[in-house]
C-alpha positions in Angstrom: -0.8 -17.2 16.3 -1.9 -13.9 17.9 -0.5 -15.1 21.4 2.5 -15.5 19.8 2.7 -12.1 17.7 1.9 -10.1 20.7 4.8 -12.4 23.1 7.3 -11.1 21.0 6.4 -6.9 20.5 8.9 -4.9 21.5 11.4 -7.7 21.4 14.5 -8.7 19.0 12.6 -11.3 17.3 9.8 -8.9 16.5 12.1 -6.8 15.4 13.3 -8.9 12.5 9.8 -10.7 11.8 8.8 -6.8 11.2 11.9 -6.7 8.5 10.5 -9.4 7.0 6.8 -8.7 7.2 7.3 -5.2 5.6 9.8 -6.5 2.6 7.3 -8.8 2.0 4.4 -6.0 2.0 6.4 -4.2 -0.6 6.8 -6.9 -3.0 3.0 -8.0 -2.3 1.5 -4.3 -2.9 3.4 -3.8 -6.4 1.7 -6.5 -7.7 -1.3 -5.3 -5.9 -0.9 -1.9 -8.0 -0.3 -3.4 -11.1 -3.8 -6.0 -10.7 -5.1 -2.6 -10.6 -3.5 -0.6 -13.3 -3.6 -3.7 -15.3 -5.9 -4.1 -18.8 -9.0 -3.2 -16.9 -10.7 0.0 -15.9 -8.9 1.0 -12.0 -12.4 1.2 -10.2 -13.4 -1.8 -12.1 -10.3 -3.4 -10.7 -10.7 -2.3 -7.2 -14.7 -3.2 -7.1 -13.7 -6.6 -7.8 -10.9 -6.7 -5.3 -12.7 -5.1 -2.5 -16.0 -7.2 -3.1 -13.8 -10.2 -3.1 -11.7 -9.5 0.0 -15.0 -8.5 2.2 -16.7 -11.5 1.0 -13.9 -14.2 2.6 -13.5 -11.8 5.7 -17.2 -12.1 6.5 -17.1 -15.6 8.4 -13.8 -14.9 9.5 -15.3 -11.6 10.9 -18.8 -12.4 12.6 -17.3 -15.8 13.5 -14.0 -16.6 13.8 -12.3 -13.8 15.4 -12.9 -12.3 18.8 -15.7 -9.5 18.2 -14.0 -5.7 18.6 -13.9 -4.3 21.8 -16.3 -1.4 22.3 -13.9 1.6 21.4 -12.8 -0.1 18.2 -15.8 1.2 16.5 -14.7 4.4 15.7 -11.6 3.4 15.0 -13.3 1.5 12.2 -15.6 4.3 11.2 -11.8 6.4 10.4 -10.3 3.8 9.2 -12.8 3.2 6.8 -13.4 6.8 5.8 -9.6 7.2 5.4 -9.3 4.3 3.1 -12.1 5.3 1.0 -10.4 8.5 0.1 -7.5 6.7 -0.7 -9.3 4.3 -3.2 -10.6 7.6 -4.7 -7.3 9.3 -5.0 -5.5 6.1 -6.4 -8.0 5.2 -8.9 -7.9 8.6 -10.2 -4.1 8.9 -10.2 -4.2 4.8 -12.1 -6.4 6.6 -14.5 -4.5 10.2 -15.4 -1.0 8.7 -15.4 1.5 5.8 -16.6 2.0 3.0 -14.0 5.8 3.7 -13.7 5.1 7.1 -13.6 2.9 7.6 -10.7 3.8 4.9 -8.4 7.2 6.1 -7.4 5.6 9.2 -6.7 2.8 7.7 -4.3 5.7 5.7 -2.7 8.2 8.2 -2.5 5.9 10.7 -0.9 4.1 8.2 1.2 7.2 7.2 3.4 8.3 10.9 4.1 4.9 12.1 5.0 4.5 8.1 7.3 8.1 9.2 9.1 6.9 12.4 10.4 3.3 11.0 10.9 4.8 8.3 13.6 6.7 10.7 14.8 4.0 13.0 16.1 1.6 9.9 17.4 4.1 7.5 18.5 7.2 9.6 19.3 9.3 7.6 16.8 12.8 9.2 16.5 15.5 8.4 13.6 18.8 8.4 13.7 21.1 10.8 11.7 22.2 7.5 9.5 18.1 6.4 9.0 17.5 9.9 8.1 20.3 10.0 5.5 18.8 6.2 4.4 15.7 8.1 4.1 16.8 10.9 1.4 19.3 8.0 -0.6 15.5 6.1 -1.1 13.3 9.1 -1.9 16.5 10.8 -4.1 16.0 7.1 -6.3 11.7 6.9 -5.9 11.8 10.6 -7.4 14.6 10.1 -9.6 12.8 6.7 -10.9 9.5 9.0 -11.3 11.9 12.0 -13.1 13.3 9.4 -15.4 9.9 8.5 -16.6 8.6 11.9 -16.7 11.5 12.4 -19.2 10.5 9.8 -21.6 6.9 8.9 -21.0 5.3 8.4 -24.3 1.5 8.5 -23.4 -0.7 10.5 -21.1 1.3 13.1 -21.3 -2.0 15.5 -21.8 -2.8 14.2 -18.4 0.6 13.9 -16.7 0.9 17.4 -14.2 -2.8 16.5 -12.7 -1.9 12.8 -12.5 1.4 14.6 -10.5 -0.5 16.3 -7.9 -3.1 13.4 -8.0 0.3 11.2 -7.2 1.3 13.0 -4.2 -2.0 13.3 -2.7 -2.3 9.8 -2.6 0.9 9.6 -1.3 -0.5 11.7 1.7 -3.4 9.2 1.9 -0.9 6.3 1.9 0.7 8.1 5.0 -2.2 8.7 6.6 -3.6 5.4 6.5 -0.7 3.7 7.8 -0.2 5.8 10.9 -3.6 5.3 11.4 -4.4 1.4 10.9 -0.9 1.6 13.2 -2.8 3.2 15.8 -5.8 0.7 14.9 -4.1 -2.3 15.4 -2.6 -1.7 18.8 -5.7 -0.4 20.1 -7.2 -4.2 20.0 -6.0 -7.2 22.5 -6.2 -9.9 18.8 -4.2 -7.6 15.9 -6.6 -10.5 13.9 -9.9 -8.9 14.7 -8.7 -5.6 13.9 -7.2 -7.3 10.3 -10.5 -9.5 9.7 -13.5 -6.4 10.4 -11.1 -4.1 8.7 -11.3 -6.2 5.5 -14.7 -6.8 6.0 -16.0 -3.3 6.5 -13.9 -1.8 3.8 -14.8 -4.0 1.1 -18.2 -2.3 1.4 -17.5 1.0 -0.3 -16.2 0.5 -3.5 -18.0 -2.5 -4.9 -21.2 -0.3 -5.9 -19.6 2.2 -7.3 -17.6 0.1 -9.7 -21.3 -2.2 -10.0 -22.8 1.5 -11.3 -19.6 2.3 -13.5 -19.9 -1.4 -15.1 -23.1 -0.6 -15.7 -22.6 2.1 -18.0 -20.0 1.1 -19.9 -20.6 0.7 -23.7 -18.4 -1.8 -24.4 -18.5 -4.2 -21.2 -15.0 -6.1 -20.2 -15.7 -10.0 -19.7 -16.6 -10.4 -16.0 -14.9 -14.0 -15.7 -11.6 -12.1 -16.2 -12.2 -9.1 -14.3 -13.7 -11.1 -11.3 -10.5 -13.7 -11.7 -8.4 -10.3 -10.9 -10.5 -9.3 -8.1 -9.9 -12.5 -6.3 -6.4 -12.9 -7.0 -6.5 -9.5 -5.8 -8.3 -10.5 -2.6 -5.1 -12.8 -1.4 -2.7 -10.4 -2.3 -4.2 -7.6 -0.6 -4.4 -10.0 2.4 -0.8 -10.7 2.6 0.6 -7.1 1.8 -1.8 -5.0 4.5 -1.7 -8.1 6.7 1.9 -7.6 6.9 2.3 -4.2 7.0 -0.3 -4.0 10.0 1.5 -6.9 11.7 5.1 -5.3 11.1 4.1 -2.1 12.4 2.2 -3.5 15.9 5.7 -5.1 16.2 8.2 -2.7 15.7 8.5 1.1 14.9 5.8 2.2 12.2 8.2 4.7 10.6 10.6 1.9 10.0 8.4 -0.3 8.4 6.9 2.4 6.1 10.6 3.1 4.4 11.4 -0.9 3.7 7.8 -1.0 2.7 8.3 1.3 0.3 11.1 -0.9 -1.5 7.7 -1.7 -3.5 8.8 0.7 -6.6 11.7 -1.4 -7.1 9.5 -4.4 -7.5 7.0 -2.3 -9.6 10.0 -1.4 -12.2 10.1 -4.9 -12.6 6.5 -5.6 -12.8 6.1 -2.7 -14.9 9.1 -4.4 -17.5 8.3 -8.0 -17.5 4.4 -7.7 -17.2 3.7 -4.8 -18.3 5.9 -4.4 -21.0 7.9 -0.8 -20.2 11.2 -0.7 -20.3 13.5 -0.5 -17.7 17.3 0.6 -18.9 20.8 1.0 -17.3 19.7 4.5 -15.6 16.4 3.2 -14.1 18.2 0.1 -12.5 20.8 2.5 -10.7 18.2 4.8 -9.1 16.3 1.2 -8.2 19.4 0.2 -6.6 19.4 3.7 -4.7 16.1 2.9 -3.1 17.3 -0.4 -2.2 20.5 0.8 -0.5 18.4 3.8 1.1 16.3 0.8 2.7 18.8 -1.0 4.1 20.7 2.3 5.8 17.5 2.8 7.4 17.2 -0.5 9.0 21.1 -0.8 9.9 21.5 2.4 11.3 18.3 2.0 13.8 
């Protein structure tokens, strides 16, 4: 499988295997966000996920995958530094704000900041056309997030430090996937950098959230909690697995924007699981990011 991913880099095919490895990332992290944001405490949600998803990457680690080259080591020491403040900054925002709220705001920042990002590392250009794709997609993420604002119903004694908690994360999200881009290309087997990543950063959280658990009054059921972590597990495979693969294949900036079709999916999550509505309005802006998506891929 890796011989294959790294025959066709830079090629046609990678090209549209990278399409559909980052539409695929978006739909995979909304449900990712709402496992988190779901009944349970965020931290809660994430201990469980992260201890899950560094448990299974373990063997696959130490024993399956070739062992990092020497210079990957720092690279994992950032990554995993990087990704810790993110965790922070999106349990925090999970916590302060509505689901449909904050999201589009993490997404809608995290692309912008990811474009510029690939652009200084990688020396990614966009055409006028992608950059015009770009503002249709954030004009519908903010719009989305604007829309909310306008009638959230709770949290709204929390809502302008769940904002700036939003954006932050946003910067995180940005900054994590320029550098897991970076991370990824750096090793000869894009596996071994997926498999230690997974391993290594499922080592942060889990005692925190152990500590938090602890002190809790009223204790959630772990069979529950513990079923979400390990659903949570897969789907956090999947989604960052093919985000990291999509961006070793083709430009990172790209990927980023059709990643970020993710809010659309969230609407929906947020609607039919969730149970917040989604009216007329909110399904025009979605359909804004979605158009803004696909002018950035055609006009590449």
């Amino acid at each position: 499988m890796s011989d294959w991913i790294t025959s066709i880099e830079g090629t046609a095919t990678g090209h549209n295997v990278a399409l559909g490895l980052a539409l695929l990332a978006a739909f995979l992290h909304a449900i990712f966000g709402a496992l988190q944001k779901g009944e349970h405490d965020p931290w809660l949600s994430r201990g469980a996920i992260d201890f899950h998803y560094g448990l299974i990457a373990a063997p696959f680690a130490l024993f399956v995958v070739p062992w990092p080259e020497p210079h990957m080591w720092p690279i994992f020491a950032g990554a995993f530094v990087i990704h810790v403040g993110y965790k922070v900054m999106q349990a925090q925002t999970y916590v302060l704000g509505a689901y449909t709220v904050v999201y589009p705001v993490v997404r809608g920042t995290g692309p912008l900041f990811a474009v510029i990002g690939a652009g200084i590392v990688f020396g990614e250009t966009f055409t006028g056309g992608q950059w015009l794709g770009v503002a249709v997609l954030l004009s519908g993420i903010f719009g989305l997030a604007l829309y909310n604002l306008m009638f959230l119903e709770t949290n709204r004694d929390t809502l302008v430090p769940a904002l700036f908690m939003a954006v932050g994360t946003g910067f995180f999200v940005a900054l994590y996937t320029t550098y897991d881009a970076y991370g990824i290309r750096a090793t000869a087997n894009p596996f071994t950098f997926l498999a230690w990543f997974f391993f290594i950063d499922g080592l942060a959280i889990p005692p925190y959230a152990y500590y938090r658990y602890c002190k809790m009054e009223n204790k959630p059921a772990l069979k529950p909690l513990m079923r979400r972590g390990l659903i949570g597990a897969f789907v956090a495979y999947f989604s960052f697995g093919s985000i990291m693969l999509a961006t070793r294949l083709d430009n990172v900036g790209e990927a980023a924007v059709l990643r970020e079709t993710s809010t659309v999916f969230a609407a929906l999550i947020g609607w039919l699981v969730l149970g917040e509505k989604v009216g007329p309005r909110r399904l025009v802006l979605m359909a804004l990011i979605a158009i803004g998506a696909v002018m950035v891929e055609f006009n590449g």
